[in-house]
C-alpha positions, 0 to 999 in steps of 0.5 A: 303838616297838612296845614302847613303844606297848603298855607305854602300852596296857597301862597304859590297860587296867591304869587301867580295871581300877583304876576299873571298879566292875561287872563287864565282859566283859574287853576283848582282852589288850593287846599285851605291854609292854616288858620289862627285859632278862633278863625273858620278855615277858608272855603273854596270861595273865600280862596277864589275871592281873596286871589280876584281882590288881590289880584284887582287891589294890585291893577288900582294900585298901579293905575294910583287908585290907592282908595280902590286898592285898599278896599279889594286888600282889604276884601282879601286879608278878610278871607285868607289871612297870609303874608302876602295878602297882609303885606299888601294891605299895609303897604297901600296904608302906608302909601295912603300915609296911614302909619299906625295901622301899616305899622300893625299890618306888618307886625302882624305878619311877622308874627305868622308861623312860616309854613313847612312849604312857604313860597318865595312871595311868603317869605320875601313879604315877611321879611320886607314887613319885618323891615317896612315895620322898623323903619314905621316906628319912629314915624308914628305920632303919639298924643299924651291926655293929661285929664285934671278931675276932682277927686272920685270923679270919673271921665269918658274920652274918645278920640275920633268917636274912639273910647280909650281907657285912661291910664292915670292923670296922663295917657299916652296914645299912637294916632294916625298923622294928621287931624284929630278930636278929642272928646271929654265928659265927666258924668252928666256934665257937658263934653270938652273939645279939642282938635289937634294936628300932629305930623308923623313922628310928634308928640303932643300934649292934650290938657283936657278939664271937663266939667263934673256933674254928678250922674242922675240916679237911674230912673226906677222901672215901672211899677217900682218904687223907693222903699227906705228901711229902719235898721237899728244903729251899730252905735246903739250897741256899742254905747250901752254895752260900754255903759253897762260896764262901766255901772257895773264898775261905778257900782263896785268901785263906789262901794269899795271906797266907801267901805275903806273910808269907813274902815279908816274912820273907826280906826282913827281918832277925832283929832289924829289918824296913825301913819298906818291908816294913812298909808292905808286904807284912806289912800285906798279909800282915795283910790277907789273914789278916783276909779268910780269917778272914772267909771262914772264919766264913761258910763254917762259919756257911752250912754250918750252915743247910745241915746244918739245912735238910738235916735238917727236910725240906719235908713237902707234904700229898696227899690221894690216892684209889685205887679198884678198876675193871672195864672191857669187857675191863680191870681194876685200880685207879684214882686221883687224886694 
């Protein structure tokens, strides 16, 4: 309730301030006025400061010296931030043809909670912001960045030495009206750039295709260097495990069909083998002779990619550093792996 009662009283002392045509003895600095959270709370010099710069910000703003007014509007919404002091410094960005950041300044006024005693100027501020806001909207100029990048490439842009995050193949942007320059790069390769002239309530497009050129890799400390280690392949595992299997499988399917073939060839003749046997133990035999041909070629094909991954070793790169140290009462060497 405190806070609220002196965001009010700063605002009576901030209407005179505005209204006053000679010269007074400044009253006492009000009690300090509520303040967004993360923000000190003004001193008595801040309040005194911020009634003077609003003060001067209004006399150059009459006499046209809006450049002049800015700066002092500026100095006042710094120290005291209230809906006064912020509708002022929009409406000179709006009169100086700033759209974009009248148009911030004004919502941002809105946004402030009423005090509990808010004066006539506060209220009358808010609601003219809430209006002058409206009306800005439509007047704000917007830029769409189609950036075309091969694939896994990377692109900084700025506009007006202003990095903005890309959002996808096409961004749009709210600029201010008038001249801009839009930068491009691509990793090492060089910068693509644009300029563009838009008017209050345009839209335009911006094509940019800036060269890639895949970044140097960083330059190693001092002291430091590259260190490739040997790891053995995960094909290496995986081929003979396999192949050991499939031997195994080789091994007992080749002995079973050799045994059912001999079991056939006692129990048939030399000129006729009996139906039976035929049905039998021969089509058995046939069987266990296809499965160890099967069993063979995967046993010689997994042995292969074993002998490969045992041949192109996994090479892991290490940046490490060594260098020499005196203690109280050690020496020696000292790194990082």
């Amino acid at each position: 309730m405190r806070a609220s009662l002196a965001r009010g009283l700063l605002g009576v002392a901030l209407t005179l301030a505005t209204t006053s045509a000679r010269a007074e003895p400044p009253a006492p600095a009000p009690a300090p006025a509520a303040r967004p959270a993360g923000r000190a709370e003004p001193s008595a010099g801040d309040l005194a400061t911020a009634r003077n710069a609003l003060r001067e910000g209004l006399a150059l703003r009459d006499k046209g010296d809006l450049a002049g007014a800015l700066a002092r509007f500026n100095t006042a919404y710094d120290l005291v931030q209230t809906p006064v002091t912020g509708f002022e410094l929009g409406k000179a960005h709006m009169l100086l043809g700033h759209v974009l950041q009248a148009h911030e300044l004004f919502k941002r006024v809105v946004r402030m909670p009423p005090a509990m005693e808010e004066s006539q100027r506060s209220a009358a501020a808010r609601e003219e912001a809430e209006r002058l806001s409206a009306d800005l909207e439509p007047r704000i100029p917007s830029l769409q960045i189609h950036v075309k990048l091969p694939p896994e490439a990377t692109c900084a842009v700025q506009i007006d030495d202003e990095p903005i995050a890309l959002a996808g193949p096409t961004t749009p942007r709210a600029v201010e009206p008038g001249k801009h320059v839009i930068v491009a790069k691509a990793g090492d390769g060089p910068e693509e750039r644009v300029s563009i002239e838009i008017g209050e309530g345009e839209t335009k497009e911006v094509h940019l295709a800036p060269q890639w050129i895949k970044p140097a890799a960083p330059a190693l400390p001092p002291g430091s260097q590259i260190v490739y280690l040997r790891q053995t392949n995960p094909l290496v595992f995986v081929g003979f495990g396999i192949a050991s299997v499939g031997l195994l499988l080789t091994i007992v399917s080749g002995v079973t069909a050799v045994n059912e073939a001999s079991s056939a060839k006692s129990l048939c003749g030399e000129e006729y083998c009996s139906r039976d046997v035929r049905e039998g133990e021969i089509k058995v035999a046939h069987r266990w002779g296809i499965a160890t041909i099967v069993s063979g070629a995967v046993t010689i094909g997994f042995t292969a990619l074993g002998i490969y991954g045992a041949r192109t070793p996994i090479n892991e790169k290490v940046v490490t550093g060594v260098r020499p140290y005196i203690g109280g009462t050690t020496m020696g060497l000292e790194g990082r792996f």
